[in-house]
N, C-alpha and C positions, 0 to 999 in steps of 0.2 A: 475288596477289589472286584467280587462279584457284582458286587451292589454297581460298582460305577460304571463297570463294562455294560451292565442292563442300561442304565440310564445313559450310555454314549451312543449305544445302538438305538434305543427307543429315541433320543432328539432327533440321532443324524436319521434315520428313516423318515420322521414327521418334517424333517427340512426338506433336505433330498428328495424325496421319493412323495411325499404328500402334498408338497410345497407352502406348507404350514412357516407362517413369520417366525422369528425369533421369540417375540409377544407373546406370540399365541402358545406357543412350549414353554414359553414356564408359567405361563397360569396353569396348563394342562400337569406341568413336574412341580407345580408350584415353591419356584424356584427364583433369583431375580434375571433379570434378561443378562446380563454381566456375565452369570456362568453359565447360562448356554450357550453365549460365545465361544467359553472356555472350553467347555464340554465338546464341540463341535471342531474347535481347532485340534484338541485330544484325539479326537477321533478319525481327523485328516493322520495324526503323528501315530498311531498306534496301528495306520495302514486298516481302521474300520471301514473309513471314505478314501476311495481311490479317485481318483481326479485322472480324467483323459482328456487333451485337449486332439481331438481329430483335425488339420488342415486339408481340408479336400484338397487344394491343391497338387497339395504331394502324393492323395490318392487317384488325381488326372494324373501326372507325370507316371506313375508307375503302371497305369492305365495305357497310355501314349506307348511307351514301350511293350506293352503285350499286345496292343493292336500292329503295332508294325511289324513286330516279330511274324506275326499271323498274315500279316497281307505286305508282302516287301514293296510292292509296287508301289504305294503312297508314296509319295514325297512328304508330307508333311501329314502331320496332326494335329487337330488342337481339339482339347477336352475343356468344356467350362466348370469350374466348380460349380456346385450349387447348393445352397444352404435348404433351397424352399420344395417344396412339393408340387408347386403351385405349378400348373399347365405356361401359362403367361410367364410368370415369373422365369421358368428354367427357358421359355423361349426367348426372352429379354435376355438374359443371361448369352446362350449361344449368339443370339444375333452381336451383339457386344464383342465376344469374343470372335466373330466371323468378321466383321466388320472390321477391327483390328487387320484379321492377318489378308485381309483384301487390300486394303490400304499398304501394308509391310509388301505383296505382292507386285503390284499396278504398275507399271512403269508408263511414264507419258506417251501421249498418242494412240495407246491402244484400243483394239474396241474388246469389250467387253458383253457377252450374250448373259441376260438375264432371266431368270425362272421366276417361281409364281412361288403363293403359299403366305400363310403365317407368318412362320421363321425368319423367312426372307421378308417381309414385311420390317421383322423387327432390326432385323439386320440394315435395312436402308435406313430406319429410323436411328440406326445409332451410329450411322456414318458420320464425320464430321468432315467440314467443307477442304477441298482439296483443290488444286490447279491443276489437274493431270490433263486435263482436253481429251477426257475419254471418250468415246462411241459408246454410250449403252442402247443397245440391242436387245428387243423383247426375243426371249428365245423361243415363243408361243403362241397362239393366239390367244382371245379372250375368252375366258368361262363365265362373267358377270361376276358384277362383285355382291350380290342380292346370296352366291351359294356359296359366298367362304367371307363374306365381308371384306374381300379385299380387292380394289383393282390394278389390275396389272399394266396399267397406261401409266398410271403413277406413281407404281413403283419403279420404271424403267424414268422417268422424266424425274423425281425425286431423285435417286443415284445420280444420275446424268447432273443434275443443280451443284451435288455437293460435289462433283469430281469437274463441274468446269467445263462440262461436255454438252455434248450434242444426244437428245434420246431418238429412235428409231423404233416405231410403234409398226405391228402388225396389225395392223386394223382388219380383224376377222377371227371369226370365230375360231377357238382350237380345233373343234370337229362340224366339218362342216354336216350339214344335215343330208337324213338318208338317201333321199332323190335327189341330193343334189350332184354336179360331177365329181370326181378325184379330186384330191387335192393338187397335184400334178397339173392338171389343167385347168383349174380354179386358180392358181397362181401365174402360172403362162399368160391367163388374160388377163391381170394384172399387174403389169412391169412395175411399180411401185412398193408392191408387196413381194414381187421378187426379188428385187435389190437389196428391201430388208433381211427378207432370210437367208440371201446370198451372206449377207454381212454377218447374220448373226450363226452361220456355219461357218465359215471361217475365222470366227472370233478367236483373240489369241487366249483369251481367258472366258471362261461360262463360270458362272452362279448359281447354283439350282437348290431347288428344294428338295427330299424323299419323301416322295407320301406313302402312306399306307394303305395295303387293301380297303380295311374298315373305314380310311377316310373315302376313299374314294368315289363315294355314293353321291359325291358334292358334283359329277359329270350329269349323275342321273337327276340329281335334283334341278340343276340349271336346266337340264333339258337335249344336252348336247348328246346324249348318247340312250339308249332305253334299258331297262333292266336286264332283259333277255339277250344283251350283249355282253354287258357286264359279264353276265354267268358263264357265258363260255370262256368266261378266261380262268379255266382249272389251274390250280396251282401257284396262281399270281400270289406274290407279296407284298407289291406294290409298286410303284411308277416312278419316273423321272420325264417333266413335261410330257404326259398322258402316254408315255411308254412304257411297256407293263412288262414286268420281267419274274420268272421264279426264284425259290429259295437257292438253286447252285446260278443264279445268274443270266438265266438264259431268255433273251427276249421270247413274250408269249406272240403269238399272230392273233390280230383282232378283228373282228368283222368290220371294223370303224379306221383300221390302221390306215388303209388308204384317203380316208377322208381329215386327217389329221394334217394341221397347219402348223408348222413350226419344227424343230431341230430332230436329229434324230439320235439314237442310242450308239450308231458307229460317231456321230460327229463330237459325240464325247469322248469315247474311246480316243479317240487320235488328236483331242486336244490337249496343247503344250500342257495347258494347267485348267484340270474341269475341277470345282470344288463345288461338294455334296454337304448341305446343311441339315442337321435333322437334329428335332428336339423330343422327347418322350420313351415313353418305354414299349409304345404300341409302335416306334418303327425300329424295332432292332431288327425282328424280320427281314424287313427291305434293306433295312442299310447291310445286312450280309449278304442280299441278294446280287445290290448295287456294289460291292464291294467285291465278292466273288466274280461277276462280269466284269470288273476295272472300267467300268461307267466314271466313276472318279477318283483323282488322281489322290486327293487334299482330301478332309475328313474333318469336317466342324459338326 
């Protein structure tokens, strides 16, 4: 009995664990392939090999509930499984599941303000065509898409295709440059770029990304802001359309604040439905910062 209990552990370790063929152990027990099968199925029955099948799913679902438990104000959650590691992939993933419950969301005619990012990148790519005659509303100006590979013209006119609608572009930079005037009156001389961000403030639903501090160096790289602003933002964790806020929530004041084009962090707060997309483990940070402020309501 000794003898076979060795040889039940010695196969199922070289399967299991070594990922050695069936072949290949019994040249190694020199034995025929037939009773390693045996040997193996033995050792499932003799509780050697325990067998877990993990459904992430049900580890989002139980997850779902201890988030809301923790922040009652959401109205909804959604948690995507993920099988992969992979940066892209677990972003494919959220956007898919964001996408989703946007759609389950939207009711016709609405406008809809849209953020920037990855995420959301992948999120309009896994929208499918819709007849809503929605408004989507850039909720931002541009950072170029040369500092995140992505542009934000066409993320807002991509959405707008698949939903039937009409896009409304902010044609201008997110922050405007240092000598140039406030935003405030860089907009005023613009009535076209007013009416967009009129629209995209009273949007009945926003879309946004959470970025993280660490990402954030994608402002300095375009060019739109300088290092030495960046840094006085102490304690930031990270942003919602280049609004910076701390770990209990609380917007930071930036040297740059006034020169910023696009939505602000109260016009989320007091929207019907603002939903915060965020993928990785480098924004958990943010997303309790954003989450602690009730910057948003939904949580993909």
């Amino acid at each position: 009995a000794a003898e076979t209990t060795d040889r039940l552990v010695q196969g199922a370790r070289a399967y299991y664990l070594d990922d050695q063929t069936q072949e290949q152990i019994a040249l190694t027990l020199g034995v025929s392939r037939s009773l390693v099968s045996r040997l193996l199925r033995m050792a499932r029955e003799r509780g050697i090999v325990r067998v877990e099948v993990v459904d992430p799913a049900l580890a989002s679902m139980e997850l779902v509930t201890v988030v809301r438990r923790c922040f009652p104000h959401l109205r909804q959650v959604v948690i995507a499984p993920t099988m992969s590691g992979s940066p892209d992939a677990v972003r494919a993933m959220v956007g898919r599941y964001g996408a989703q419950f946007l759609h389950s969301a939207l009711e016709p005619n609405q406008h809809l303000a849209i953020g920037c990012g990855r995420t959301l990148r992948a999120l309009v790519d896994a929208m499918s065509p819709r007849q809503t005659h929605t408004r989507v509303v850039q909720a931002m100006g541009n950072i170029g898409h040369e500092a995140q590979s992505v542009d934000y013209n066409e993320i807002a006119w991509q959405a707008a295709e698949a939903l039937g609608g009409r896009a409304y572009y902010l044609s201008a930079p997110a922050v405007l440059g240092r000598t140039s005037a406030d935003a405030a009156s860089f907009i005023a001389g613009n009535p076209s770029l007013k009416v967009t961000l009129d629209l995209a403030r009273n949007a009945q639903m926003f879309v946004v990304g959470i970025g993280s501090i660490e990402s954030e160096q994608l402002y300095v790289r375009s060019g739109l802001i300088a290092q030495e602003e960046l840094d006085t933002l102490h304690g930031a964790v990270g942003d919602i359309c280049g609004r910076f806020f701390d770990i209990e929530g609380h917007e930071l004041p930036a040297p740059f604040s006034n020169r910023m084009v696009g939505i602000t962090l109260d016009d989320l707060k007091n929207a019907p439905l603002s939903i915060g997309v965020a993928a990785g483990s480098e924004k958990v940070s943010a997303i309790l910062g954003a989450l602690r402020g009730r910057f948003i309501n939904v949580l993909v």
